[in-house]
FIKEFI-437798 format. One record per residue (C-alpha): residue number from 1; residue in one letter; chain; x, z, y. Coordinates in pm, 1 decimal. Last residue first. Layout:
! FIKEFI-437798
(r NUM "a" "A" (X Z Y)) ...
//
This chain:
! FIKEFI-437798
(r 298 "x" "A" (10008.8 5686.8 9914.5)) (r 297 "x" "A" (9807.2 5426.2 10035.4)) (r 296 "x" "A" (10067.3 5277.5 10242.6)) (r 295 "x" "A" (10253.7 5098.6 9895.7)) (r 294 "x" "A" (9923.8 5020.8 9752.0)) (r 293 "x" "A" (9806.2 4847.3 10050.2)) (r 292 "x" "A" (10176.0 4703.5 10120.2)) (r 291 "x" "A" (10169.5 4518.9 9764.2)) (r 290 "x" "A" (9781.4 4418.8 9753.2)) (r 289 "x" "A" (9878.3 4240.1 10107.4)) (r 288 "x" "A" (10143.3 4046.6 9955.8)) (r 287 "x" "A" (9962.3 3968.0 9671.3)) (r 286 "x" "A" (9680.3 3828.1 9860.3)) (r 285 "x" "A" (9940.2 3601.8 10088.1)) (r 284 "x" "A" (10072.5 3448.5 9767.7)) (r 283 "x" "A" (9677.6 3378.5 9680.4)) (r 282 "x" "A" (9697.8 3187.4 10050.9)) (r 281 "x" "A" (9985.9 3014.0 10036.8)) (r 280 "x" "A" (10280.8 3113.6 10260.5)) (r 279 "x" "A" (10418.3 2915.5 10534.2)) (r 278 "x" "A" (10787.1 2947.1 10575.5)) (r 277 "x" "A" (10903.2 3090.1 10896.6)) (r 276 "x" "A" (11174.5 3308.1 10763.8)) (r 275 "x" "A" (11153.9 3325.0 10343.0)) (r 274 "x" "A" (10930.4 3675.2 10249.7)) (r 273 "x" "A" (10994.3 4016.9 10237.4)) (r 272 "x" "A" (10921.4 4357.1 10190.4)) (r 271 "x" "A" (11151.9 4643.5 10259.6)) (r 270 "x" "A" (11238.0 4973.3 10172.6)) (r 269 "x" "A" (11479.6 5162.9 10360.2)) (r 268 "x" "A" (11743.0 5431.6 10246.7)) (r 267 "x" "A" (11881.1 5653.1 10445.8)) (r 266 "x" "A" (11630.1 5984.2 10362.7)) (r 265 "x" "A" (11882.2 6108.8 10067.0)) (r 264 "x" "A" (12153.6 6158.7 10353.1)) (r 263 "x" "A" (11926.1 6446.7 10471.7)) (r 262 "x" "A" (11922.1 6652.9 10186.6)) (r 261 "x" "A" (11607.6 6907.3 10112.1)) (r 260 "x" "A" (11543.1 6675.1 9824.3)) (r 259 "x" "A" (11185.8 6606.1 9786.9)) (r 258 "x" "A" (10985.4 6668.3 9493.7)) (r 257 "x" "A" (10800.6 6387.6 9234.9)) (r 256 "x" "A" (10585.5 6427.6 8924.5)) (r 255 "x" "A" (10533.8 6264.0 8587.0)) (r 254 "x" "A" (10287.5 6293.0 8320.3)) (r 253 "x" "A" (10421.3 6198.2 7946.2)) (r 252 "x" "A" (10075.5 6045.0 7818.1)) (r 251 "x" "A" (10157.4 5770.7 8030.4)) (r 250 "x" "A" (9982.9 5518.3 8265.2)) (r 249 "x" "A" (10216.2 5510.1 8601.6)) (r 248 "x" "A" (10041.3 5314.3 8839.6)) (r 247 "x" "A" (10273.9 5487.2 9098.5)) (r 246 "x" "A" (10555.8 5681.5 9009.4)) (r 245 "x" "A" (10824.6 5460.3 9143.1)) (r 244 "x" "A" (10660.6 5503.9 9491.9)) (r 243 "x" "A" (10756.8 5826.5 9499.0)) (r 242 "x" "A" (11150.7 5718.9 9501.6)) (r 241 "x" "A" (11385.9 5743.1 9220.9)) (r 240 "x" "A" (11606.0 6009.0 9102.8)) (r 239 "x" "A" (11580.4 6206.9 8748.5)) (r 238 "x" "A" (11575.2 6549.1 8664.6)) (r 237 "x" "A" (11647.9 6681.1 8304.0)) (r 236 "x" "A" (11353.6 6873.9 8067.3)) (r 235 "x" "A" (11427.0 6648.1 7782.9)) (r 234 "x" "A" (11134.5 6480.4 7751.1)) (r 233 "x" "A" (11048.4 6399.4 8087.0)) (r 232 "x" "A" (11380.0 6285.1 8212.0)) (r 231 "x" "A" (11470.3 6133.1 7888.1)) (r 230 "x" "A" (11148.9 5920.8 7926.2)) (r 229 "x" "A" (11230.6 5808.8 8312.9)) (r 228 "x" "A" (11590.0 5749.3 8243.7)) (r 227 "x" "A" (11493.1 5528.8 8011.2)) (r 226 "x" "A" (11214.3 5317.8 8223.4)) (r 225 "x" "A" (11441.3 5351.3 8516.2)) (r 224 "x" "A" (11715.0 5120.5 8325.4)) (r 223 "x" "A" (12076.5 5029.4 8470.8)) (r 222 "x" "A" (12186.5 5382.1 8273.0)) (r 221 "x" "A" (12315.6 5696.9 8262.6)) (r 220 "x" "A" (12268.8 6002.9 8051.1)) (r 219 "x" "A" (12389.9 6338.3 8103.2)) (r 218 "x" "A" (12480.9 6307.0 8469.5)) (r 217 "x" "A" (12733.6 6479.0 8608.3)) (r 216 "x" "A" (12693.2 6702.0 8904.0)) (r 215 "x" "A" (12986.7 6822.5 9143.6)) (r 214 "x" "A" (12888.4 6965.0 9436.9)) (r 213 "x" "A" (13144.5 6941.1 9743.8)) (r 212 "x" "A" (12828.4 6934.1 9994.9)) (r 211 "x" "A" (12968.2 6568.1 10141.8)) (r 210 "x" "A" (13035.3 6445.5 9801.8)) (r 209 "x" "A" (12715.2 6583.2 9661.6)) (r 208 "x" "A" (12553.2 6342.2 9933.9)) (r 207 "x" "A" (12773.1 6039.2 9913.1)) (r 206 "x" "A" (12700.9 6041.5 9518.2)) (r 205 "x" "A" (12372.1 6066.9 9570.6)) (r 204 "x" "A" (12346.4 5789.1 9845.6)) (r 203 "x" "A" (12568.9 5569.0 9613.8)) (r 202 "x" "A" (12401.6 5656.8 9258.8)) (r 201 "x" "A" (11984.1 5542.5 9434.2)) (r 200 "x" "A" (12134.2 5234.4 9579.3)) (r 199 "x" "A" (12282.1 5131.6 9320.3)) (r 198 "x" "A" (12666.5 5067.8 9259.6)) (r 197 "x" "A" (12702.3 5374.5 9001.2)) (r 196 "x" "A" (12477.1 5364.7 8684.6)) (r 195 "x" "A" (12121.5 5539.6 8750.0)) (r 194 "x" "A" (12130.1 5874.4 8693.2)) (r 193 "x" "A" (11933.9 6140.6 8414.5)) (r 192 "x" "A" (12032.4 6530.7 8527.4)) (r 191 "x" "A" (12084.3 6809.5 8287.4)) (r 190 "x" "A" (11933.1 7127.4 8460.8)) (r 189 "x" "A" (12060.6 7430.4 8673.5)) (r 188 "x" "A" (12290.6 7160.6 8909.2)) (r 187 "x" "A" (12038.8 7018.0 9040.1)) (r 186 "x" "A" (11861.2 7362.5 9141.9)) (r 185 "x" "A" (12193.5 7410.9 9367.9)) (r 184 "x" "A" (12119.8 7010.6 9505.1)) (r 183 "x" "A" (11849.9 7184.0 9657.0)) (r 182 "x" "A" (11454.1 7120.9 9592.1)) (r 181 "x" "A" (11107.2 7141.5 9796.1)) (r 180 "x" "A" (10763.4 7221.1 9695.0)) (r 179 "x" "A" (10836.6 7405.3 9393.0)) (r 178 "x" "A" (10644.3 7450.6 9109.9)) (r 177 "x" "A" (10785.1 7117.5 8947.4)) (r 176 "x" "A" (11147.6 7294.3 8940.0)) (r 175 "x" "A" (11010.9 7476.1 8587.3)) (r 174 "x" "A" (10891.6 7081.3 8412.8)) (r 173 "x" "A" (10577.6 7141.4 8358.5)) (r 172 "x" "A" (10478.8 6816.6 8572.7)) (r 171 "x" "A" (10788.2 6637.4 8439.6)) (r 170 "x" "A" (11085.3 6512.5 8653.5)) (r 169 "x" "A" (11173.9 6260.7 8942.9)) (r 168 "x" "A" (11401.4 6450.0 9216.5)) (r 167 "x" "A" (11325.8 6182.3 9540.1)) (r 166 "x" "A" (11571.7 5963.3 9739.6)) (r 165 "x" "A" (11350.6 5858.4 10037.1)) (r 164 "x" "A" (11162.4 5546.5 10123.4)) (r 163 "x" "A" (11190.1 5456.5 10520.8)) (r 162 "x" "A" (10948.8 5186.3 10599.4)) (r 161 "x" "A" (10912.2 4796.8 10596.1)) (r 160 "x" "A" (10656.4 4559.6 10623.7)) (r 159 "x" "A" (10662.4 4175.8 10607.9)) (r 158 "x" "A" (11026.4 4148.5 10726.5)) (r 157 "x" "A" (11089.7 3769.4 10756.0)) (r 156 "x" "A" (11386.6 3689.9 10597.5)) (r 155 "x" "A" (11730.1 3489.7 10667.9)) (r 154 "x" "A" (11857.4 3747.6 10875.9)) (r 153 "x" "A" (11834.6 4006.1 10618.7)) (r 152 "x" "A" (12187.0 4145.4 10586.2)) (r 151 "x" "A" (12113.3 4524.1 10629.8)) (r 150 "x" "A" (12127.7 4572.3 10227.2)) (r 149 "x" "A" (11781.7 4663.2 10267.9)) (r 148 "x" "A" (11592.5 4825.5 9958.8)) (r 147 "x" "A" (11393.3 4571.9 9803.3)) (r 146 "x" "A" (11077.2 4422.0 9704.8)) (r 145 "x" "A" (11128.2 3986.4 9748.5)) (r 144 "x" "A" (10792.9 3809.5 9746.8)) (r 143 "x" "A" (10789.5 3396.3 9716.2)) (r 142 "x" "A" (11100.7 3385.2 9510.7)) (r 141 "x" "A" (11362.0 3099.0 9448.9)) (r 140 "x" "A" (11264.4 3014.1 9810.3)) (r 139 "x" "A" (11669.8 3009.5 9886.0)) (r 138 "x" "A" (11598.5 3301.3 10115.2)) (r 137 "x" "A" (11365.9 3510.5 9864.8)) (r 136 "x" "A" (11625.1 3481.3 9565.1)) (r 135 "x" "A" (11928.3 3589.1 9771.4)) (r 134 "x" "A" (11736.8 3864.9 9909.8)) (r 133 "x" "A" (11665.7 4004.6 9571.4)) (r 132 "x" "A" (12025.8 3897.9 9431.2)) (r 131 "x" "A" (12162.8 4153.5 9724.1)) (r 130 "x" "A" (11896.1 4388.9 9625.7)) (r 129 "x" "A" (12014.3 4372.0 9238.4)) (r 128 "x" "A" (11839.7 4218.4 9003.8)) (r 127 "x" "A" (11486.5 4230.9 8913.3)) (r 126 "x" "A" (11234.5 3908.8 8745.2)) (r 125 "x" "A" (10820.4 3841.1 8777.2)) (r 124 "x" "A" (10641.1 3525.2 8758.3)) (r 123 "x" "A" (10268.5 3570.6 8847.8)) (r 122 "x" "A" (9987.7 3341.5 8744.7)) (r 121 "x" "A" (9629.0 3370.7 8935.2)) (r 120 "x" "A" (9359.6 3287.7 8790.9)) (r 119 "x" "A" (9202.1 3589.9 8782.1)) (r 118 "x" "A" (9244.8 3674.8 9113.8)) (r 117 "x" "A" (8985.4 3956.6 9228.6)) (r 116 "x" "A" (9092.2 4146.3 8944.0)) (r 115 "x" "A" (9435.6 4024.1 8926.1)) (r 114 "x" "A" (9599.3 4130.1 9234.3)) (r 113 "x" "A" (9448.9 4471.1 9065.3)) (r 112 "x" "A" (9674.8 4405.4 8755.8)) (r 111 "x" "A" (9958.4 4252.4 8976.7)) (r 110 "x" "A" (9954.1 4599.7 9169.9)) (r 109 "x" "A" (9970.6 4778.9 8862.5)) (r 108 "x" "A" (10237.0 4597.8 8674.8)) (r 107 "x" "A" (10442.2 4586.0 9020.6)) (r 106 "x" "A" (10427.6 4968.7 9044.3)) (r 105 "x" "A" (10472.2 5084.1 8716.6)) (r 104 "x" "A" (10789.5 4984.2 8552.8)) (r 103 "x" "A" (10920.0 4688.8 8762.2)) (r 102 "x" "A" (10975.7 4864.8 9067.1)) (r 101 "x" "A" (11243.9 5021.2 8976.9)) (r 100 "x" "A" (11416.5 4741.3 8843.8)) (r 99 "x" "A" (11506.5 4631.6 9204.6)) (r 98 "x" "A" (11283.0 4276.8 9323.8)) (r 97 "x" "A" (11200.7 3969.8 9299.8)) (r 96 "x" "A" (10837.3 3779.6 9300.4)) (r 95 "x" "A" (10713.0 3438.0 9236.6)) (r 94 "x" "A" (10346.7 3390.6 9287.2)) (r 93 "x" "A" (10207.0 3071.9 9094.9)) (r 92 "x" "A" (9895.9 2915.8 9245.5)) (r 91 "x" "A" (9571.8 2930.4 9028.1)) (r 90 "x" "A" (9381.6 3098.7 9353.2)) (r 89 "x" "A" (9069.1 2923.2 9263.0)) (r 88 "x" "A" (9095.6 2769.9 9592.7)) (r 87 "x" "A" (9424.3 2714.6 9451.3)) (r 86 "x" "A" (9337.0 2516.0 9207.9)) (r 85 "x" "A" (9043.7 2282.0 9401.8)) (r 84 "x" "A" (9356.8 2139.0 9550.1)) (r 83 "x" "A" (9359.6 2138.8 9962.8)) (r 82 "x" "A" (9521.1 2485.3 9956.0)) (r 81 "x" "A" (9799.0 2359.7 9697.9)) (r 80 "x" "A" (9893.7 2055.6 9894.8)) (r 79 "x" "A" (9904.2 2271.2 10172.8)) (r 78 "x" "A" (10172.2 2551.4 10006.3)) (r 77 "x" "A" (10370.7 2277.4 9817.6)) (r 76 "x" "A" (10433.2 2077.6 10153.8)) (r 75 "x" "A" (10531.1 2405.2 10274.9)) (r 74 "x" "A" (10774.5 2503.9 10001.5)) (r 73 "x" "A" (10935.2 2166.5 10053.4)) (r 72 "x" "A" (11014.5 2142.2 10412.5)) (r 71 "x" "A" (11126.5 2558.1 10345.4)) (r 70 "x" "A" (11407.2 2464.6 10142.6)) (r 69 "x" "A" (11475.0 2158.8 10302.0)) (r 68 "x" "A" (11521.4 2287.1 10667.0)) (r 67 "x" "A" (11802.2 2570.4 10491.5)) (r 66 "x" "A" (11917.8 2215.6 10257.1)) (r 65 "x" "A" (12020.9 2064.0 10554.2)) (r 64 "x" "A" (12139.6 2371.3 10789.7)) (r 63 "x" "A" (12415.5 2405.8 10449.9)) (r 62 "x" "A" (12448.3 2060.7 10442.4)) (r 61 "x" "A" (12577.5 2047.1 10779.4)) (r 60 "x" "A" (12839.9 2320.2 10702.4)) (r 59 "x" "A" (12944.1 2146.8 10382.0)) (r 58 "x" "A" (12789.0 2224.7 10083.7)) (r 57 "x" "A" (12962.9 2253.3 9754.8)) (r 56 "x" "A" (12962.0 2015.8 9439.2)) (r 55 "x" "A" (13131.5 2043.1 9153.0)) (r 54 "x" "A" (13424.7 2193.6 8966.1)) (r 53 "x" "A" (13668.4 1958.0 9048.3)) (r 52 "x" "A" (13537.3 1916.5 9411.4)) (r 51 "x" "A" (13276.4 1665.4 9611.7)) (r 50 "x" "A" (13214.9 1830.4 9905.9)) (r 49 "x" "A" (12884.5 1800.6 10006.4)) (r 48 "x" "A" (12615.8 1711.2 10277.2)) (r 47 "x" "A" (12883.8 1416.7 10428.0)) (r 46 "x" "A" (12745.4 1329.0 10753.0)) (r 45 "x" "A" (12550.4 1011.7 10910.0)) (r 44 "x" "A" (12172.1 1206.2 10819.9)) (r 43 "x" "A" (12060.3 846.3 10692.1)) (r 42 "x" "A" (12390.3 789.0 10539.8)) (r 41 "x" "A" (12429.1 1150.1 10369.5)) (r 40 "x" "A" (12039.7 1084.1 10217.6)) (r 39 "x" "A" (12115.4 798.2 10040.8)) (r 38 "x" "A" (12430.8 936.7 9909.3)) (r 37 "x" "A" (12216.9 1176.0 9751.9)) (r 36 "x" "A" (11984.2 992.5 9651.9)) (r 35 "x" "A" (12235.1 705.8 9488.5)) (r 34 "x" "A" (12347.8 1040.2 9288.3)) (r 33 "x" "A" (12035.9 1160.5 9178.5)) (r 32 "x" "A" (11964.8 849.3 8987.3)) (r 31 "x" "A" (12286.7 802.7 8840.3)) (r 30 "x" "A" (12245.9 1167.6 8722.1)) (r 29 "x" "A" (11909.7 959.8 8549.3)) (r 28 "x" "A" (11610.8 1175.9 8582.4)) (r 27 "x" "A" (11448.1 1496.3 8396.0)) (r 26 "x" "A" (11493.0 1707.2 8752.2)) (r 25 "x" "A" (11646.3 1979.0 8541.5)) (r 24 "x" "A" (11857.7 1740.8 8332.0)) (r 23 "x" "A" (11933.2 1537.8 8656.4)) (r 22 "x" "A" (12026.7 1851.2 8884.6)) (r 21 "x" "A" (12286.0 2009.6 8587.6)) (r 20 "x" "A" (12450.0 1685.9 8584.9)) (r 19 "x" "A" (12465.7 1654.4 8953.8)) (r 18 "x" "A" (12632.5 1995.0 8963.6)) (r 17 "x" "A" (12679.9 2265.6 9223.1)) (r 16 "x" "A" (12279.7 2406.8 9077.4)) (r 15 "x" "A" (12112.8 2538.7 9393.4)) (r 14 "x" "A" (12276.3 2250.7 9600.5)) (r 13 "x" "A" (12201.1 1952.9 9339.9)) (r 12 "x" "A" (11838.9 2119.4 9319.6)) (r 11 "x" "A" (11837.2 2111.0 9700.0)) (r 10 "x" "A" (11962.4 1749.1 9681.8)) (r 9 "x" "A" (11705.5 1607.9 9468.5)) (r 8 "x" "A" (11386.8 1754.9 9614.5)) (r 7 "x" "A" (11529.2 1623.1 9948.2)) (r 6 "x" "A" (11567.9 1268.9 9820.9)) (r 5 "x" "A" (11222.3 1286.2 9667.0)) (r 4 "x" "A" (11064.0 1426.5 9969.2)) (r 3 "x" "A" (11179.2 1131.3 10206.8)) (r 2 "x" "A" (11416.9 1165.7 10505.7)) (r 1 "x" "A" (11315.5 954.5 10782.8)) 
//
């Protein structure tokens, strides 16, 4: 029978590579974590890791060990936490990852009205790249992951997903705002704020100018939406982003959003996502469904 200390041990050995780093996280003896470890390897009858200079790496029956672990763990959490008077409160801790973009308006808002009819809920919130993002939501590291799909979700359950095109970001007076529809030849008649190359957002622009043989260089660039955002509108340049970016926005700078009459600005899907077959707490199930309400309402 494999017992939840030994398995709390060797995940944090496998998410750290070290058994030094596991015992000062896990506030125990490395001698400690050790005997657990090897513990654990003669009641499974297979070495878990492989013990190299640099520390320690899973083996391929480690790997399916610490996958079962993962979610053993989180799921013991998620009961213990329903039968505790705290989370009928709904004082669990939601974990969430996902792309910087969403970090500027929409998350804030849809935490705040998470929060209304929450209020003790706590809420730990981080971006990195999508590839991180998924990372983060199949290792349990995050409850939530908010992403565009890298394609290489296997290890996720899709909550909800839909197709979230490449929009032209700029101010409501900005001249281009009157129109319902833009070119990549309007573009090119204002400075232009990008994200850095390697996102999402850069690679499906890039892709598209390449294709039309347009050549438009951004003014400013940068791994920030929030910048790009405020040069966009107080400049008079464009900006890309999608129209959920927009929403929740508070800002006495008012922002608007146009399509792109370019079809390789539509391939980009959004996706929301949680660990495959993992039970989910209840308040982590309210955030969830504050996240695709807001996301479908407009």
């Amino acid at each position: 029978m494999l017992h939840g200390i030994a398995l709390r041990y060797f995940v944090e050995v496998a998410r750290t590579g070290s058994l030094a780093a596991a015992s000062e996280n896990l506030h125990v003896a490395v001698s400690a974590v050790s005997r657990q470890i090897s513990k654990l390897e003669e009641d499974v009858g297979a070495p878990l890791f492989e013990r190299m200079p640099r520390g320690m790496v899973l083996t391929e029956s480690g790997e399916l060990l610490a996958e079962h672990a993962r979610r053993t763990l989180l799921e013991a959490d998620a009961v213990l936490g329903e039968i505790s008077a705290n989370e009928a409160r709904g004082g669990k801790l939601v974990r969430i990852g996902c792309t910087e973009g969403f970090t500027r308006s929409f998350l804030p808002a849809v935490l705040a009205r998470h929060h209304e009819v929450a209020p003790n809920a706590r809420y730990a919130l981080r971006s990195g790249t999508p590839a991180q993002v998924e990372h983060w939501v199949a290792l349990g590291e995050a409850d939530i992951g908010i992403a565009f799909s890298s394609g290489n979700t296997s290890a996720l359950n899709v909550v909800y997903s839909t197709e979230m095109p490449v929009r032209a970001l700029l101010a409501s007076k900005h001249p281009l705002a009157a129109h319902t529809s833009l070119t990549l030849a309007d573009l090119q008649a204002y400075p232009v704020a990008l994200l850095e190359r390697g996102t999402t957002v850069r690679q499906l622009f890039d892709l598209c100018c390449s294709t039309r043989g347009v050549r438009i260089e951004p003014v400013l660039s940068s791994n920030n939406s929030a910048a790009l955002h405020a040069f966009a509108a107080l400049a008079g340049a464009i900006t890309l982003g999608s129209s959920v970016a927009l929403k929740g926005l508070m800002n006495e700078i008012s922002m608007v959003w146009r399509p792109i009459d370019e079809p390789v600005l539509s391939q980009r899907v959004l996706q929301v996502t949680t660990m495959r077959d993992r039970r989910l707490p209840v308040v982590v199930k309210g955030v969830l469904e504050t996240i695709v309400g807001m996301i479908v309402d407009g």
